[in-house]
C-alpha positions in Angstrom: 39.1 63.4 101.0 41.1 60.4 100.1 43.0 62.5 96.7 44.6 65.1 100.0 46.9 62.4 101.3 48.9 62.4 98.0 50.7 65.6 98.9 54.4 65.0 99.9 55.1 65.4 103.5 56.8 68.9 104.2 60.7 68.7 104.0 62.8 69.5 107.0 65.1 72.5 106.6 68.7 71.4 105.6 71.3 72.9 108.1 73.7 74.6 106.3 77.5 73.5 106.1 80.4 75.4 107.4 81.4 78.0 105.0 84.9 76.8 104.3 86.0 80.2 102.7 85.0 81.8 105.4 86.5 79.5 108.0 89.9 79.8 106.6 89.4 83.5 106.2 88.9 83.7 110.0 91.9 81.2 110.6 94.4 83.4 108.7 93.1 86.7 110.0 93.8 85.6 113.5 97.5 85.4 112.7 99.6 88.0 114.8 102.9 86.8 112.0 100.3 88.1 108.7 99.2 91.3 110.4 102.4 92.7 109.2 101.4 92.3 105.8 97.8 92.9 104.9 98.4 95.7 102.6 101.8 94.9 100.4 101.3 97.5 98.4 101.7 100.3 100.7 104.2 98.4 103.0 106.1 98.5 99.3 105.4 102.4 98.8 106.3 103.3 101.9 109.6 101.1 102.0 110.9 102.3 98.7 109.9 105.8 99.9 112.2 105.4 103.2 115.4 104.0 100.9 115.1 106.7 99.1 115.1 109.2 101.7 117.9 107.3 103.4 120.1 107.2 100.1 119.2 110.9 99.3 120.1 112.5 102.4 123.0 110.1 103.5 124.7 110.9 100.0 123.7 114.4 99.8 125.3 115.0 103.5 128.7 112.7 102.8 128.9 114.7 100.1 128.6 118.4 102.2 130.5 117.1 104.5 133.6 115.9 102.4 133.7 119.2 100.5 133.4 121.4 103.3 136.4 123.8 103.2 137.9 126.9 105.6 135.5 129.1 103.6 132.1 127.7 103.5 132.7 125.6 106.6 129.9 126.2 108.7 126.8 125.9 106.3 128.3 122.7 104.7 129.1 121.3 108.1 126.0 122.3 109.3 123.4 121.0 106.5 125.5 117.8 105.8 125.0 117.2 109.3 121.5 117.6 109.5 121.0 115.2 106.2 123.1 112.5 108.3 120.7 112.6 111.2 118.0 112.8 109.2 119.3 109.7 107.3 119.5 108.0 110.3 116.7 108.8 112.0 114.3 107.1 108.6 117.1 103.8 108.9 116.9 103.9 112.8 112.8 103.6 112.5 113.4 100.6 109.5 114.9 99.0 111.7 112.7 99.2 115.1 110.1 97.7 112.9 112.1 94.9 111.6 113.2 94.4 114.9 109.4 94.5 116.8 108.1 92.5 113.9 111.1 89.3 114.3 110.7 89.8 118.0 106.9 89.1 117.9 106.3 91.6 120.8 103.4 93.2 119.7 100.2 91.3 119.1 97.8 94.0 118.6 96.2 95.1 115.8 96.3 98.6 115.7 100.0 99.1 117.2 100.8 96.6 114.3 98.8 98.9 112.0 101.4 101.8 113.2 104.3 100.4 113.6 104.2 98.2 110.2 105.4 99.5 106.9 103.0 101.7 105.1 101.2 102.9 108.6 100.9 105.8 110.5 105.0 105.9 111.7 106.3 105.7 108.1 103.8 108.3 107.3 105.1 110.7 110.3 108.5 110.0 109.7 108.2 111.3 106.0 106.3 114.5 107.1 108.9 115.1 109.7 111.7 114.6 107.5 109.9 116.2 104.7 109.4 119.6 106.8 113.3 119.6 107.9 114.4 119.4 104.5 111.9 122.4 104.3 113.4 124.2 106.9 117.1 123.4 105.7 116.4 124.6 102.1 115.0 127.3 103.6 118.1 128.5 105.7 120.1 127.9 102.9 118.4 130.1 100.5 118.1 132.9 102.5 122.1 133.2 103.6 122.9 132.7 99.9 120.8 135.1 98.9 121.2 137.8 101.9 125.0 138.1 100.9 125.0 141.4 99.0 127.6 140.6 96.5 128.6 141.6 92.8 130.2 138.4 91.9 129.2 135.7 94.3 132.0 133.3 94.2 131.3 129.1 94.1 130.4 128.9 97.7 127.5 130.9 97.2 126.3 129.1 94.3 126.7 125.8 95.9 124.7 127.4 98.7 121.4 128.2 97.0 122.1 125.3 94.9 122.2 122.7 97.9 119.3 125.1 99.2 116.7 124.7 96.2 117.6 120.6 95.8 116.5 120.6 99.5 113.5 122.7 99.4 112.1 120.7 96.2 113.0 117.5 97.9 111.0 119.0 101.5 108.5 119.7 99.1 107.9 116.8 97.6 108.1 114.5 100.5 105.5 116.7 102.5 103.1 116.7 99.3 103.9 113.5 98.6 102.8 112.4 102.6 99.8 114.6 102.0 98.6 112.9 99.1 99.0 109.4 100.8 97.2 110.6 103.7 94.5 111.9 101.7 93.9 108.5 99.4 94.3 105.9 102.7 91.9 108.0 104.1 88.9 107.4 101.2 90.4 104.3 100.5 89.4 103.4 104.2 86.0 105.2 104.1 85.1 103.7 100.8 86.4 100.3 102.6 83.7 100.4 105.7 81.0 102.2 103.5 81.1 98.6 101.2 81.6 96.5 104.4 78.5 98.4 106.0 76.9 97.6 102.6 77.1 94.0 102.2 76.7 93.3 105.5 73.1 95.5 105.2 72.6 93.1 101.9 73.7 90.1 103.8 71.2 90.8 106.9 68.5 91.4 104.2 69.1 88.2 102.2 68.8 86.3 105.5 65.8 87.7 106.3 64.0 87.2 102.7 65.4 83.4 103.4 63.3 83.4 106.9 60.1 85.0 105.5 60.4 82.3 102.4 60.9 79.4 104.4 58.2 80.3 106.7 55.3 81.2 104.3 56.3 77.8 103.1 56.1 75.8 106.3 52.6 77.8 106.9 51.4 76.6 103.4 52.5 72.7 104.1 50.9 73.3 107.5 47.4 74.4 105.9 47.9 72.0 103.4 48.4 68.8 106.1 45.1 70.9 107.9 43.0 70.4 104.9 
């Protein structure tokens, strides 16, 4: 059969070329330096949360503490003291990561995932500081209101005042770290549920490509046969 020599000889499978996306994807992911900031916009949350708890309870215990007088001496000296540490206690952790980060100490992923801004130290330090603005308010409300008095005088109401601004800002912060928990949580699940999906779709895809390319070598091969 002279007219089965006309067929085209079978072409050769092409290799594929590097996957340039990809490749620089992989180069950039292996940097310890951008680990610090794979998710700006919780490293931003979380930072502008921890100023504000730094500027809230340093002012709020500068203030107790420069206003405390013979008469309401202990409680003012006492909460304005506790806002202090707590101030320094969210500065002090700002600055351990700054400090870990510049130093280039830590090269592994999941202690950079804690210790980074927006991870699991920033959200600890808000519940903790959250719960001993909690307990403060707390104190607070109960002296002021355990004092059995007709006329409470302006100590008492700076008492329960200073008491409710710290139970509502407790409050918040613990709700508040609740709420962020909650979200990084799907956001992460949801993350690894499309991961597990495309790589599922990619795995398929690959296969279809095998199965195509060998029903087509079998049908040059029958072809050249004939």
């Amino acid at each position: 059969m002279p007219e089965m020599n006309d067929f085209p000889p079978p072409r050769a499978a092409q290799p594929a070329g590097p996957d340039r996306a990809r490749i620089q994807r992989s180069v950039l992911d292996e940097q310890v330096e951008l680990w610090w900031f794979h998710d700006p916009a919780k490293s931003l949350l979380c930072y502008s949360v921890a100023v504000l708890l730094i500027l809230g309870c340093g002012l709020g215990g500068i203030i107790l503490l420069s206003s405390t007088t013979s008469f309401s001496s202990d409680w003012r000296l006492g909460a304005g003291t506790a806002l202090c540490l707590l101030a320094l206690a969210v500065l002090l952790k700002q600055l351990l990561s700054s400090a870990v980060q510049d130093m280039n100490c830590v090269r592994s992923r999941r202690r950079i995932g804690i210790l980074k801004s927006g991870g699991l130290s920033d959200l600890l330090v808000v519940l903790v500081t959250g719960l001993c603005l909690v307990i403060c308010g707390a104190v607070l409300l109960k002296l002021a209101l355990g004092y059995h008095m007709p006329k409470p005088g302006v100590a008492l109401n700076d008492m329960y005042i200073s008491g409710v601004v710290m139970l509502a800002g407790g409050t918040a912060a613990v709700v508040g770290a609740g709420l962020y928990a909650g979200v990084v949580l799907l956001v992460e699940r949801t993350r690894h549920g499309r991961r597990f999906w495309d790589r599922a779709l990619g795995v398929f895809t690959i296969s279809g490509r095998h199965m195509d390319q060998g029903s087509r070598e079998t049908t040059s091969s029958l072809a050249n046969l004939i």
